[in-house]
C-alpha positions in Angstrom: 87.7 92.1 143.8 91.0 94.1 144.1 93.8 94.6 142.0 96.4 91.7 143.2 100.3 93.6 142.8 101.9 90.7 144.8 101.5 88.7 141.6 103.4 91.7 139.1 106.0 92.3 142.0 106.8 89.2 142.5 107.1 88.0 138.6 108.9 91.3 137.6 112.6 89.9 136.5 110.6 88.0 134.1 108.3 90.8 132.9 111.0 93.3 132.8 113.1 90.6 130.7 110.1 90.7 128.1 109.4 93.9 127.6 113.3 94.0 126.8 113.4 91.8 124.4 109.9 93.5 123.1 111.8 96.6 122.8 114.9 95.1 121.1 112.6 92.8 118.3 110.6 96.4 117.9 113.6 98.5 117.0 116.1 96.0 114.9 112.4 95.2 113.1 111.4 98.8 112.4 114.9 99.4 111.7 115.8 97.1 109.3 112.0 97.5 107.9 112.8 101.5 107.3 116.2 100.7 105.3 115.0 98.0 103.6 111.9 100.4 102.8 114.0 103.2 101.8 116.3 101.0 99.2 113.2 99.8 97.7 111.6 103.2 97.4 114.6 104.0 95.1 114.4 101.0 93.3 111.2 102.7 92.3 112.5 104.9 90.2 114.1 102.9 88.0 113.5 102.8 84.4 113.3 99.5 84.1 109.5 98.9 84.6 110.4 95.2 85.9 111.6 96.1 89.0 109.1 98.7 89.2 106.8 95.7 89.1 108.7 93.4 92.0 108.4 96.3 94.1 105.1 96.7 93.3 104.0 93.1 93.6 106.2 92.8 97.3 104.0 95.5 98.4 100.8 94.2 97.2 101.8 90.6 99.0 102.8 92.3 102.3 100.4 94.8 102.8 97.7 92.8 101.6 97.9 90.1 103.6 97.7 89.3 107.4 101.0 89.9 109.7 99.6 86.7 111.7 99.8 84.9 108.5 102.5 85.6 107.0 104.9 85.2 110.4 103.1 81.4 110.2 104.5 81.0 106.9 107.5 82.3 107.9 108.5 80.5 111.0 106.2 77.5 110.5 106.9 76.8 106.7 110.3 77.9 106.9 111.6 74.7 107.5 109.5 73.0 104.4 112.2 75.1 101.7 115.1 74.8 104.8 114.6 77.5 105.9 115.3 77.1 109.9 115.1 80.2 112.2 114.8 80.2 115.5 111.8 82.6 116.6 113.5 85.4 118.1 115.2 85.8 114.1 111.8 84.8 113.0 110.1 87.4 114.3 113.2 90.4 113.6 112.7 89.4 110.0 108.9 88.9 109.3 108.4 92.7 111.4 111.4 94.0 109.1 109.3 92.6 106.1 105.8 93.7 106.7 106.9 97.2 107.6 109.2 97.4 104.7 106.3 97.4 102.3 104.4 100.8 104.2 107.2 102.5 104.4 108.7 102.2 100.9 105.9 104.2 100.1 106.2 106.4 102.5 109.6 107.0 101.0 108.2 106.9 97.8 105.2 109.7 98.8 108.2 111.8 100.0 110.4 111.5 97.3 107.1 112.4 94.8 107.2 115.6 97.1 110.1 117.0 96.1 110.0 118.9 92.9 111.5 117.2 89.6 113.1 120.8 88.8 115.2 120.7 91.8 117.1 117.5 91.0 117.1 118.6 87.3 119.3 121.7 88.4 121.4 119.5 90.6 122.8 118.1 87.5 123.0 121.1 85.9 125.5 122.2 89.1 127.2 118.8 88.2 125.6 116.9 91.1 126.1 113.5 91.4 122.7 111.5 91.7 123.8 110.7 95.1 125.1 114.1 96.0 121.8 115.1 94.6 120.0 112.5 97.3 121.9 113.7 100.4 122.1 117.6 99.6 118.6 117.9 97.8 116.2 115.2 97.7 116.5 114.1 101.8 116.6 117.2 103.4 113.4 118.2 101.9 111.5 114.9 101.9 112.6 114.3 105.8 110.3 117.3 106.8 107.5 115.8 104.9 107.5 112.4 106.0 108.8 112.4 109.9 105.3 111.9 111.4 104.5 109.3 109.4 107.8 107.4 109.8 107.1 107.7 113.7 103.7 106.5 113.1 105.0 103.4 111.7 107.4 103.0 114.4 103.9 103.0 116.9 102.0 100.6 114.8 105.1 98.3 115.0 105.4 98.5 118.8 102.1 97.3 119.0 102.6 94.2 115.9 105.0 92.7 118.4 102.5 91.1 120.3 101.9 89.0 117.4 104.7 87.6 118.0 103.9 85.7 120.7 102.1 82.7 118.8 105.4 82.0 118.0 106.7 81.1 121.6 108.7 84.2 121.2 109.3 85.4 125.2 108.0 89.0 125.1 106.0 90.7 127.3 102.9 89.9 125.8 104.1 86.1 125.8 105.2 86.3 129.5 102.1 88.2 131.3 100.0 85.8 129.4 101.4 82.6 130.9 101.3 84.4 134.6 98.1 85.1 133.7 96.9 81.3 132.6 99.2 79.8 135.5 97.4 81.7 138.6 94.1 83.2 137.0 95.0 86.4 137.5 93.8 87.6 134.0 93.1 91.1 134.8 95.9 92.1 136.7 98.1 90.5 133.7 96.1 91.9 130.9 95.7 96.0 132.9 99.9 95.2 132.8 100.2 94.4 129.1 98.0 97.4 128.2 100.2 99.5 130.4 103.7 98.5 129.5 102.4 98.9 125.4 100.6 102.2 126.4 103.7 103.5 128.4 105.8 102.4 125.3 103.4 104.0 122.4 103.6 107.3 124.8 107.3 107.5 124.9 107.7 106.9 121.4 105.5 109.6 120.2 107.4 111.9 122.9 110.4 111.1 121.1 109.1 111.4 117.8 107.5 115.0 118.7 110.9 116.0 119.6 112.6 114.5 116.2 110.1 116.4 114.2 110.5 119.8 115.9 114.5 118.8 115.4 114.0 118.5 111.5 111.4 121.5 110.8 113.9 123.6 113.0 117.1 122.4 110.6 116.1 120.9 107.8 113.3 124.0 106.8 116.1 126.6 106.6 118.1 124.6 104.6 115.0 123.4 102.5 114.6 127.5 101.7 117.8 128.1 100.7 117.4 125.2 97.9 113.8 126.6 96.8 
């Protein structure tokens, strides 16, 4: 039995145009996961313990439960509170909500990594709590917390398939209705591990070279502040 290319080359507009729109759910996802992350790490350290606890109980719901599930509820049970989203914007938002629960505490592990005393004298200087954010608190936690930002990102890339059960066209979507319409499951399948392989590679090449960037910019300035 050999490997059958005719039936990649001659469907590749239509793989190509999945693995784009892959790509683009992936990255305004992840994206809008990291800032929505990132705003709720800070709501973390408020002093009012009931937000504390909403965060606390969003990231016990998210992380708790099944991605599968909870993009059901989204997209299928949407419509039960009107809620009406086509899949495309069903899927952006359910992969901006799932991630948004790991990485608020990776946010929150970084911000835990910078020392109290630091932002302490930042006031002292007359820092504003922001300044003391951007100047102090960032610069330091960034270093700490890159590779496990860009390991979310790769774990995301790969939740995208999931997306899929809800007709949404991605690659995944795509090479497995090739697949059922000419029984060519292997040749579709070796083609979906590639394209998700070939995209988990360049993302961690990508991320190698952002970490070496922030340890080569961010650790000078991180000495100075020490």
């Amino acid at each position: 039995m050999s490997f059958n290319f005719a039936i990649i080359t001659d469907n590749l507009p239509q793989i190509l145009a999945g693995l784009r729109l892959t790509i683009i759910l992936w990255l305004v996802g992840t994206v809008a996961g990291m800032a929505l992350g990132f705003l709720l790490a800070l709501l973390q350290t408020s002093r009012h313990w009931q937000i504390r606890l909403l965060v606390s109980v969003y990231q016990s719901i998210f992380r708790g439960t099944p991605f599968l599930v909870q993009i059901f509820l989204l997209y299928y049970g949407g419509p039960l509170i009107g809620l009406m989203l086509s899949a495309e914007v069903a899927g952006v938002l359910g992969l901006a909500l799932y991630s948004a629960a790991y990485f608020t505490e990776i946010f929150r592990a970084g911000f835990a990594a910078v020392h109290v005393g630091q932002a302490e004298a930042g006031r002292i200087c007359g820092l504003s709590e922001f300044q003391i954010l951007c100047h102090i608190q960032l610069p330091q936690m960034m270093v700490t917390i890159t590779p496990a930002l860009i390991g979310m990102f790769i774990v995301m890339s790969k939740e995208t398939a999931i997306l899929s059960v809800m007709t949404v066209p991605d690659i995944t979507a795509v090479l497995s209705g090739i697949g059922s319409a000419t029984f060519t499951y292997v040749e579709t399948l070796l083609t979906l591990v590639l394209c998700y392989w070939a995209l988990v590679g360049l993302t961690t090449w990508v991320g190698a070279k952002v970490e070496r960037h922030m340890q080569r910019h961010l650790l000078p300035a991180q000495g100075k502040i020490v």
